[in-house]
Structure formats: C-alpha cells, structure tokens
MILOKOL-20211 format. One record per atom (N, C-alpha, C, O, CB): residue number from 1; residue in one letter; y, z, x. Coordinates in pm, whole numbers, padded with zeros to 5 digits. Glycine has a CB too. Layout:
<pts>
 num residuo      y      z      x
 NUM       A      Y      Z      X
...
</pts>
This chain:
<pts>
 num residuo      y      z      x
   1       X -00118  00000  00085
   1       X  00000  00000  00000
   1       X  00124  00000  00089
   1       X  00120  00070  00190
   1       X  00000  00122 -00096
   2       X  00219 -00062  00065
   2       X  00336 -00104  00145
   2       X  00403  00057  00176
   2       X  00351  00164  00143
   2       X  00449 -00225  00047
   3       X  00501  00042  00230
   3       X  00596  00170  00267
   3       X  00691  00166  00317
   3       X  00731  00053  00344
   3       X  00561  00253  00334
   4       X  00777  00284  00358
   4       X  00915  00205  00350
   4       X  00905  00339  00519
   4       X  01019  00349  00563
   4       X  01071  00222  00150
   5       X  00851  00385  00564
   5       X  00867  00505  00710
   5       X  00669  00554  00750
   5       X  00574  00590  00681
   5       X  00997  00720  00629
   6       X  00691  00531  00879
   6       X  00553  00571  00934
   6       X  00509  00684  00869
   6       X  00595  00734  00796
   6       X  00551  00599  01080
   7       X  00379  00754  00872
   7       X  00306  00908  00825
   7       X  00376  00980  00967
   7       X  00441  00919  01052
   7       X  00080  00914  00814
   8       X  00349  01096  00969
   8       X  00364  01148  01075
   8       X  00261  01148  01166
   8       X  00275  01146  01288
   8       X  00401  01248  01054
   9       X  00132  01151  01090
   9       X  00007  01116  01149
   9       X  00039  00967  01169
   9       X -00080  00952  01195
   9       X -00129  01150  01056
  10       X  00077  00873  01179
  10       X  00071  00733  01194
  10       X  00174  00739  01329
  10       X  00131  00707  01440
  10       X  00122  00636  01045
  11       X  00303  00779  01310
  11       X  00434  00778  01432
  11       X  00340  00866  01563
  11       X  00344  00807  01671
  11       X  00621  00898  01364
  12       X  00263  00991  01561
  12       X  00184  01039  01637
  12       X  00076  00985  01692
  12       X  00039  01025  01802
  12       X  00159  01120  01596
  13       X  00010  00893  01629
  13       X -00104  00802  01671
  13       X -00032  00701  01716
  13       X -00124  00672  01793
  13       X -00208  00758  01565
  14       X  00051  00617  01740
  14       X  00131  00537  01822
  14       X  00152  00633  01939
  14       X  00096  00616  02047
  14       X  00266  00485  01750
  15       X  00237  00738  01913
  15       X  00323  00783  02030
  15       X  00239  00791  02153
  15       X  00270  00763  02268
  15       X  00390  00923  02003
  16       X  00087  00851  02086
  16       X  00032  00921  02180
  16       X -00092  00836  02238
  16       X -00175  00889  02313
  16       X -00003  01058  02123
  17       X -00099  00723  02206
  17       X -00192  00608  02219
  17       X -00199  00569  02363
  17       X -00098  00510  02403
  17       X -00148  00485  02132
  18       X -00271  00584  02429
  18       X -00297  00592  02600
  18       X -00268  00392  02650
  18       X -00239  00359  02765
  18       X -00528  00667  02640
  19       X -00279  00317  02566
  19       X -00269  00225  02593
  19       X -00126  00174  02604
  19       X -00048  00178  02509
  19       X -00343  00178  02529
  20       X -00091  00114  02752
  20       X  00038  00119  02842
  20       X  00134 -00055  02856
  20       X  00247 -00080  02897
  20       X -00032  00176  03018
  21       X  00024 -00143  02802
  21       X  00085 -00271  02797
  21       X  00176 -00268  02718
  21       X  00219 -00176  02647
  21       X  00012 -00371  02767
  22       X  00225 -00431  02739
  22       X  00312 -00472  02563
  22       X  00265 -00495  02442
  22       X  00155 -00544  02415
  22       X  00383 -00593  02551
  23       X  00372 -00450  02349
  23       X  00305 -00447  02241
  23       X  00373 -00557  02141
  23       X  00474 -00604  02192
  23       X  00303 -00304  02192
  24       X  00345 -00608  02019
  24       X  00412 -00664  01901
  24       X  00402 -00559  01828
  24       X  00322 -00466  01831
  24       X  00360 -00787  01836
  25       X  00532 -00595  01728
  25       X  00498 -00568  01596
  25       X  00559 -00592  01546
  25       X  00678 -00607  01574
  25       X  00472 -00483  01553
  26       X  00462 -00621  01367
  26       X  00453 -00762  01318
  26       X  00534 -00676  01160
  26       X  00484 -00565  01144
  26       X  00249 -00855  01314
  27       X  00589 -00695  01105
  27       X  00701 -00659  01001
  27       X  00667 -00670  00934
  27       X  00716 -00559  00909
  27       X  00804 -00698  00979
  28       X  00584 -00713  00791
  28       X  00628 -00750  00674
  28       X  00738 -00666  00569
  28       X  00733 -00544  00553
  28       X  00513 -00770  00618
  29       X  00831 -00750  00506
  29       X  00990 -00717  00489
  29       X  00948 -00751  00319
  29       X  00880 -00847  00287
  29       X  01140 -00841  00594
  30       X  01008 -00644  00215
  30       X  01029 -00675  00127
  30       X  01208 -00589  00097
  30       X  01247 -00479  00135
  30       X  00896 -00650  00050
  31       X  01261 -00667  00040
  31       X  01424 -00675  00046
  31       X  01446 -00609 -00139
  31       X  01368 -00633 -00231
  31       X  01498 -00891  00085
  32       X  01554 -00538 -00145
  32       X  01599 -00509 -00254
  32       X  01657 -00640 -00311
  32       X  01710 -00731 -00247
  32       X  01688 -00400 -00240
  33       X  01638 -00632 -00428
  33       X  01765 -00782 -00480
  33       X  01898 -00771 -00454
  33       X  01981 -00861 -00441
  33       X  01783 -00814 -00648
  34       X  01917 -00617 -00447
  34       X  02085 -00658 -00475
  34       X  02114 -00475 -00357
  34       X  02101 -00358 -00394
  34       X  02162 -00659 -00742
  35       X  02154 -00531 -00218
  35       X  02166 -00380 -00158
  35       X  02197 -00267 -00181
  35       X  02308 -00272 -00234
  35       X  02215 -00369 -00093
  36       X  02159 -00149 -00170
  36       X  02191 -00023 -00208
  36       X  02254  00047 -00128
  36       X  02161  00107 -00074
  36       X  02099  00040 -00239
  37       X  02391  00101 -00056
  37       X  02440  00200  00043
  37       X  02493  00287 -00061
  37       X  02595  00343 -00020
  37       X  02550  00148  00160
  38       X  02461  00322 -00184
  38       X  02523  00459 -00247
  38       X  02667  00439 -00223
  38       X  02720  00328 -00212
  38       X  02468  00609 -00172
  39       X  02738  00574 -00213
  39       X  02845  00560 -00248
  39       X  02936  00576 -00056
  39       X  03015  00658 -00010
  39       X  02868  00681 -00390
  40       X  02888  00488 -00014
  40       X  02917  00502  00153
  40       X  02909  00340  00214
  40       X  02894  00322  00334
  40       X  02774  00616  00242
  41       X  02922  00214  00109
  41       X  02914  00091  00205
  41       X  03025  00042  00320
  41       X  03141  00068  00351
  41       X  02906 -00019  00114
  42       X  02916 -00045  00363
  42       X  03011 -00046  00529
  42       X  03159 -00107  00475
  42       X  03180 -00125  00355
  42       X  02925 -00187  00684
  43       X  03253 -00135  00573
  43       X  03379 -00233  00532
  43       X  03296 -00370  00504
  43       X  03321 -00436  00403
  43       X  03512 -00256  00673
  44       X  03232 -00396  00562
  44       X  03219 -00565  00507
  44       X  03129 -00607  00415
  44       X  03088 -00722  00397
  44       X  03184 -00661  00611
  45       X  03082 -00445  00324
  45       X  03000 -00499  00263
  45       X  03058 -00565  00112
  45       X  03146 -00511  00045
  45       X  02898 -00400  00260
  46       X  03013 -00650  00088
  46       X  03033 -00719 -00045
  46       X  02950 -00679 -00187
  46       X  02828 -00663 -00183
  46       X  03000 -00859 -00014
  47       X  03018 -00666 -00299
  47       X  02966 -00578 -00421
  47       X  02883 -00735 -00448
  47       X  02919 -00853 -00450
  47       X  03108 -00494 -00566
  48       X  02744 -00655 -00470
  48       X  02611 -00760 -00501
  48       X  02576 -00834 -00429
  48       X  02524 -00939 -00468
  48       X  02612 -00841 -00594
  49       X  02597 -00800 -00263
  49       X  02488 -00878 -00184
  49       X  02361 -00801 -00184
  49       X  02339 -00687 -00224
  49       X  02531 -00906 -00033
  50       X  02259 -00917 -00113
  50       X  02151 -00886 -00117
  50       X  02093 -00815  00005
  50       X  02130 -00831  00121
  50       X  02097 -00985 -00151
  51       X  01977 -00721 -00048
  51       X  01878 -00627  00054
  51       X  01874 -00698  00208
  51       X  01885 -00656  00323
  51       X  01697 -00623 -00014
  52       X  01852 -00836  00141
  52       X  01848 -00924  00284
  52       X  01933 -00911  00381
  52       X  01896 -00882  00495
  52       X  01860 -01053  00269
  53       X  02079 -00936  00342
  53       X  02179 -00937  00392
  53       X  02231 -00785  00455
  53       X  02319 -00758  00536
  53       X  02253 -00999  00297
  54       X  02160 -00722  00399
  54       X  02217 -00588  00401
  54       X  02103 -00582  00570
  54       X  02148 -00552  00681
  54       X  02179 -00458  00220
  55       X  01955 -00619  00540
  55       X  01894 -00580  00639
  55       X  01931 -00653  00768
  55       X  01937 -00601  00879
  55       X  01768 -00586  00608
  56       X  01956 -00779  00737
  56       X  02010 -00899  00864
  56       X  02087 -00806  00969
  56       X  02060 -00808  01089
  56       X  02141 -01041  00797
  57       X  02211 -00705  00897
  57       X  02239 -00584  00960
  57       X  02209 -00521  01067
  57       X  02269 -00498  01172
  57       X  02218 -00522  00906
  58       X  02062 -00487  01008
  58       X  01973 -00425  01069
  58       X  01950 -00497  01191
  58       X  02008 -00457  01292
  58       X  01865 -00406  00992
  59       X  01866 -00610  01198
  59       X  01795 -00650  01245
  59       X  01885 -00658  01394
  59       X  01870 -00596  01500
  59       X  01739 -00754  01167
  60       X  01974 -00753  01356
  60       X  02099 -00787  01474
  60       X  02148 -00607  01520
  60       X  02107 -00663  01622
  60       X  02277 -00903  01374
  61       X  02163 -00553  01530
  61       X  02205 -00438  01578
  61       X  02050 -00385  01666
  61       X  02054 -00350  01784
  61       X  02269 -00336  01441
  62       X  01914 -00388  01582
  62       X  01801 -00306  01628
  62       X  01805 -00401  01787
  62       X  01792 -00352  01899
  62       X  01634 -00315  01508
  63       X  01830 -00567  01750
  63       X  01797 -00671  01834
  63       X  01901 -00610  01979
  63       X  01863 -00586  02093
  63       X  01839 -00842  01751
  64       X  02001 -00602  01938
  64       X  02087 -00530  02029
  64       X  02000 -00395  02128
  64       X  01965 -00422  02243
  64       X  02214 -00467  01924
  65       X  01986 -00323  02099
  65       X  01950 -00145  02154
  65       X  01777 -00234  02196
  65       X  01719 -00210  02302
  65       X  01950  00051  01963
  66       X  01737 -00305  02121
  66       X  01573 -00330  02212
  66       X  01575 -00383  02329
  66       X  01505 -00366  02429
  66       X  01468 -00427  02149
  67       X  01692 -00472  02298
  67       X  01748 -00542  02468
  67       X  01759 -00485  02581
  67       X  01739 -00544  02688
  67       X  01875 -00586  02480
  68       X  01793 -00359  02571
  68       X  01836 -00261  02620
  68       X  01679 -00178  02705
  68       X  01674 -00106  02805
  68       X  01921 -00184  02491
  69       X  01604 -00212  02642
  69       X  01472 -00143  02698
  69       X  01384 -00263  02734
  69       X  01274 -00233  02782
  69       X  01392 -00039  02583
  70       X  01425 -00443  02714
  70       X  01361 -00497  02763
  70       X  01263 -00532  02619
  70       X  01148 -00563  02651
  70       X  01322 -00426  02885
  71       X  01279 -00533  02514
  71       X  01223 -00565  02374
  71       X  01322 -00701  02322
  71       X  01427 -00741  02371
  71       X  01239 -00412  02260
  72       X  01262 -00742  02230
  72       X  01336 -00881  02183
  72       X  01277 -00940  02077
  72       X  01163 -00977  02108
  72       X  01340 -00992  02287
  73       X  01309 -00966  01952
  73       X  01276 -01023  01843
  73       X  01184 -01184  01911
  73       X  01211 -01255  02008
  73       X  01431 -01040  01744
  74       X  01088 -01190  01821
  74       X  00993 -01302  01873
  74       X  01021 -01393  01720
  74       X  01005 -01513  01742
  74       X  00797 -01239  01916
  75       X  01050 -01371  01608
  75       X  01076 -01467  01498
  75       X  01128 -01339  01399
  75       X  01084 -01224  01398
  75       X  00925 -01572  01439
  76       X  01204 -01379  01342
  76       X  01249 -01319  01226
  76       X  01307 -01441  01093
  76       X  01387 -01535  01100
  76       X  01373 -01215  01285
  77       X  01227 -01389  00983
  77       X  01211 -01527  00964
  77       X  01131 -01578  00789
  77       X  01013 -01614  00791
  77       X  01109 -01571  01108
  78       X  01198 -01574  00672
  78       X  01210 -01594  00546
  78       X  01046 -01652  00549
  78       X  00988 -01724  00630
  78       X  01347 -01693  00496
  79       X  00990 -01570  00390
  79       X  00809 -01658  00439
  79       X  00835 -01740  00312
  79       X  00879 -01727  00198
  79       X  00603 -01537  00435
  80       X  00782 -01832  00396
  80       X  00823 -01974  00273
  80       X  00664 -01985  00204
  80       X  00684 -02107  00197
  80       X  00882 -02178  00375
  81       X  00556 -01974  00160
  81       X  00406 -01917  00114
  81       X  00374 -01891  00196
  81       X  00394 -01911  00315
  81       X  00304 -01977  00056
  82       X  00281 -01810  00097
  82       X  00074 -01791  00137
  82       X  00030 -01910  00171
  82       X  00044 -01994  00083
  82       X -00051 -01746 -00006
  83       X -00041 -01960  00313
  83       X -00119 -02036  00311
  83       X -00214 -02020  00307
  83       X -00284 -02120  00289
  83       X -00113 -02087  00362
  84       X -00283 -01884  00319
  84       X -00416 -01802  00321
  84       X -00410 -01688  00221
  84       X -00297 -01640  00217
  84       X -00445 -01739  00467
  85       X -00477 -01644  00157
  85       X -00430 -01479  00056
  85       X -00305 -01509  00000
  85       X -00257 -01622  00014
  85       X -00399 -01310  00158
  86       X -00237 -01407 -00072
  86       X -00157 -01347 -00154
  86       X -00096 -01242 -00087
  86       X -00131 -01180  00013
  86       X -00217 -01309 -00265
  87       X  00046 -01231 -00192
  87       X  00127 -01120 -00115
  87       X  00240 -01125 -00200
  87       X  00254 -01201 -00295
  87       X  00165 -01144  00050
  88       X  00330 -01027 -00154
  88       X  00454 -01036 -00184
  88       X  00573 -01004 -00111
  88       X  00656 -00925 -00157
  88       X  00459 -00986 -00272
  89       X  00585 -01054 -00011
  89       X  00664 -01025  00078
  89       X  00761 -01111  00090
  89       X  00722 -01219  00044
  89       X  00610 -01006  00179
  90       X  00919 -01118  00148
  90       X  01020 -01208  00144
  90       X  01006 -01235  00286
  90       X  00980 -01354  00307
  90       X  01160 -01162  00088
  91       X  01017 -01146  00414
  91       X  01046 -01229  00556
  91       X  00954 -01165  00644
  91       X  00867 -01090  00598
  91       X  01208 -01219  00623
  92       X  00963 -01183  00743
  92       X  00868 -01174  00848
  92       X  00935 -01101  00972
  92       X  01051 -01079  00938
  92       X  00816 -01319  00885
  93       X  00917 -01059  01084
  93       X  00987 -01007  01160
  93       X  00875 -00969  01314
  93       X  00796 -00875  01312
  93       X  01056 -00886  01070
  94       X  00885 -01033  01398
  94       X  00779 -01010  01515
  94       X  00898 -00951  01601
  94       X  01007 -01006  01620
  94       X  00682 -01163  01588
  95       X  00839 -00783  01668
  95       X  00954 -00741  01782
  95       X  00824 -00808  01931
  95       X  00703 -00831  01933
  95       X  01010 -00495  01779
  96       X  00910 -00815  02008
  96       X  00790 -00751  02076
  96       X  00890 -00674  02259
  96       X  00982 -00700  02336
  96       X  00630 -00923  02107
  97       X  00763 -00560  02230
  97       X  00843 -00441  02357
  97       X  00703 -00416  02487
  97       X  00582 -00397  02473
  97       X  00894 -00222  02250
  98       X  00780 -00427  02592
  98       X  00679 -00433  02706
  98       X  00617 -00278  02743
  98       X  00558 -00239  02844
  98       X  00758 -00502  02844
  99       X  00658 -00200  02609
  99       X  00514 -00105  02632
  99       X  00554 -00039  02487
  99       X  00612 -00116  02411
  99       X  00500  00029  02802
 100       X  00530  00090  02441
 100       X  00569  00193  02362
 100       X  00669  00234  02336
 100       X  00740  00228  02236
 100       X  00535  00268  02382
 101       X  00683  00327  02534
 101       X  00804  00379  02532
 101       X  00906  00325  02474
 101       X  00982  00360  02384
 101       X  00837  00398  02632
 102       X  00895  00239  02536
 102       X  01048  00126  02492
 102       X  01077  00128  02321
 102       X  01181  00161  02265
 102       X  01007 -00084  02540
 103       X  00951  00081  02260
 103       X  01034  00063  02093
 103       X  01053  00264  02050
 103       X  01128  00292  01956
 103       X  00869 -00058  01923
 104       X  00999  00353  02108
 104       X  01059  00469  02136
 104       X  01211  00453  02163
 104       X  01314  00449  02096
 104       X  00991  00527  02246
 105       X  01186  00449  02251
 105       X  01390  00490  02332
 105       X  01410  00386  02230
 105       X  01514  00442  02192
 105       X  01470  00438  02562
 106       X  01402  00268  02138
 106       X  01508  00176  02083
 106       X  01548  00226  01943
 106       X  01659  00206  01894
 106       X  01455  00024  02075
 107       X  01437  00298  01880
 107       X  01481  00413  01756
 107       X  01527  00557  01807
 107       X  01571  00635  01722
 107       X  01342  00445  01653
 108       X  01521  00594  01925
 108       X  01612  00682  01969
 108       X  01725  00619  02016
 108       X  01756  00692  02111
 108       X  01563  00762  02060
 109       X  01801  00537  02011
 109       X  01904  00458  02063
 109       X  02022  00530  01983
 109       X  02025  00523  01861
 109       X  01885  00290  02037
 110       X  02100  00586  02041
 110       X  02252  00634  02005
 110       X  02280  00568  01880
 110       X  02316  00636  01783
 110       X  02372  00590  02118
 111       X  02263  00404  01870
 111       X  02325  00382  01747
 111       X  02255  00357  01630
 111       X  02280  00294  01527
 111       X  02402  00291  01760
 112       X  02119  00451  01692
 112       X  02004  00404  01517
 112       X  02030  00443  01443
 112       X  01996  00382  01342
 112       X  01865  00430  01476
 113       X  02109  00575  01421
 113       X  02130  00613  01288
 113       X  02222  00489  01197
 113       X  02181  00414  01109
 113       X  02208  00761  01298
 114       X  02342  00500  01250
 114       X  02428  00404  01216
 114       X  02364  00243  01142
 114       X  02387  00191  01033
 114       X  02502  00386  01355
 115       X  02266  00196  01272
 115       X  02251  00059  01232
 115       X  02125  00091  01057
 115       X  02120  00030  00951
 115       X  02164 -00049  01406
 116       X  02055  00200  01106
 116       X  01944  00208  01010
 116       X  01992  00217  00866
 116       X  01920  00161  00783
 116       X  01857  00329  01040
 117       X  02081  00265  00832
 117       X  02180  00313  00730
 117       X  02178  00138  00622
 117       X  02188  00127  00500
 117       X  02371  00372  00830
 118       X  02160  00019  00736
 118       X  02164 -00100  00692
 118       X  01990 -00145  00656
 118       X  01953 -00259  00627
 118       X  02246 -00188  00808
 119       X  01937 -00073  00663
 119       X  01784 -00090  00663
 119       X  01741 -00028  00534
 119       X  01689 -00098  00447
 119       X  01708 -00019  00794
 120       X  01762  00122  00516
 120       X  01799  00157  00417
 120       X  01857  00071  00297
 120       X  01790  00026  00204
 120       X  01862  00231  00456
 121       X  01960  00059  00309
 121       X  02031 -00048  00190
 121       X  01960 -00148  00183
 121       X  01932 -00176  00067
 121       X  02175 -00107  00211
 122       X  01912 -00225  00271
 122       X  01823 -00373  00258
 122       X  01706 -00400  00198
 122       X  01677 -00500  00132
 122       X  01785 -00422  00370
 123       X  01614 -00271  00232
 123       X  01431 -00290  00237
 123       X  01415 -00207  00130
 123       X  01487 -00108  00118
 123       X  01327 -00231  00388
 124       X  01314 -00240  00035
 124       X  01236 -00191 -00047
 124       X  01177 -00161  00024
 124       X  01211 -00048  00058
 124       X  01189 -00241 -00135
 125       X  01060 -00209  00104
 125       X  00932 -00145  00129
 125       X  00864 -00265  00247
 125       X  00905 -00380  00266
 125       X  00835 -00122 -00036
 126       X  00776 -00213  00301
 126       X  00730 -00281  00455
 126       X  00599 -00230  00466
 126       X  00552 -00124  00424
 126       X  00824 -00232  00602
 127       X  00538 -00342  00544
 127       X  00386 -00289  00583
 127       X  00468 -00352  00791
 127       X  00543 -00448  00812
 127       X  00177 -00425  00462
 128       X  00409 -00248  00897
 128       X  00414 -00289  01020
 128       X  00309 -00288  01089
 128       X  00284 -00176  01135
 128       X  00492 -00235  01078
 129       X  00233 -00370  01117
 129       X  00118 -00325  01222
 129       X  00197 -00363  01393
 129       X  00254 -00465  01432
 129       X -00059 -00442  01184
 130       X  00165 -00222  01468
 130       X  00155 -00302  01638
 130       X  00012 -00333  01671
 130       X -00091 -00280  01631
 130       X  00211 -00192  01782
 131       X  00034 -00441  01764
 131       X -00047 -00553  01827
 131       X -00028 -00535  01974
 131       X  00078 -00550  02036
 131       X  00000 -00704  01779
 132       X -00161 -00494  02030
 132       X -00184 -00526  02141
 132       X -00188 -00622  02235
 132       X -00294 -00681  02253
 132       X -00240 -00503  02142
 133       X -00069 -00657  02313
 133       X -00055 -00803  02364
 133       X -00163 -00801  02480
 133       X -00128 -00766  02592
 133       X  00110 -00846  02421
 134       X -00289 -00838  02454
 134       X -00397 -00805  02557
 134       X -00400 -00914  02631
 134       X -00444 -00904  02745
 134       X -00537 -00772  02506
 135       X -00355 -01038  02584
 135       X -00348 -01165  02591
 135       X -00241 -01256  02659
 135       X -00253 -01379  02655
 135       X -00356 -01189  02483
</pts>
C-alpha cells in the first residue's frame, strides 16, 4: 500500500544496512490535484496549482543538497502508461547516491525542512524502493 514517510522500522533497516555501494531509488509519485500548503504558501505559490507543481519544488531544491553529497536525479519524469501491470501513479523519479550516507546527509541538509514543506503540499502518497547498483 502506497505511503506518504518511511516506518521507522523501514528508515532503520536502510540506515543500518551494511551494504556500502551506490544506491538508486526509484520514486513512484502520486500528486494531489490541486496543492495543499495550509495556511503558510510560499510567495510564488499560485491559488489552484497543482501537487505536481508544488512537488517540482521539491524535487529541484532536493536535486540541489544531493549534489552536494555527490547524488543526482537519473529521470524524473510524468508516466505516460502501464506497459506491463496496473497502477496509479502520475511520475516517476530515479535519485541515484554513491552510497547511503549520502541520501542521509541530503535529508539532513540545512534546507530540508524548508524545501520538504513543498513535498508535503505536492504528494499524496509514494511507494520508494532503493536499488542496489551492483551493476
């Protein structure tokens, strides 16, 4: 079932995962129709844009602070169908970070609160798996 924040048992089984390569991980993005920041939107936000727009936010700011540890968006990126199975998801999103630590320090990044605030407003709900870049 989709979700919108790791278990704590899930953020702990990452953290503590002995395996030291790079990793992906693979997004699936479902977007509010119409963004939500409560009663706190940014200056540029516009009355009835969309989750999307709100998350694009996101994304460009997270893309920023991963740089920073050597991480970098691999596609981000509207799913146009299923060519295999079913779903319901709107976009796609591949990070990929040359170990753990790194997508660590990039949600500890000084400005996650701030940028997340746009993630919040954007996303309904997400499934993320990381991927072992063994390859």
């Amino acid at each position: 079932m989709p979700a919108f924040q790791p278990t704590a048992d899930q953020f702990r089984g990452f953290r503590d995962d002995d395996y030291e390569g790079p990793i992906a991980q693979v997004n699936l993005l479902k977007f509010r129709p119409v963004a939500d920041y409560g009663d706190d939107p940014p200056a540029d936000h516009e009355p009835g844009e969309t989750g999307a727009i709100a998350y694009q936010r996101y994304a460009e700011a997270f893309g920023v602070a991963a740089a920073e540890v050597g991480g970098h968006a691999l596609v981000l990126g509207t799913v146009e169908r299923y060519f295999i199975g079913q779903g319901d998801w709107d976009a796609v999103m591949v990070m990929h970070f040359p170990n753990r630590a790194a997508f660590i320090a990039t949600i500890n990044h000084s400005t996650y609160a701030e940028m997340h605030r746009h993630r919040d407003a954007g996303l309904l709900c997400q499934d993320l798996l990381t991927v072992r870049q063994d390859a």
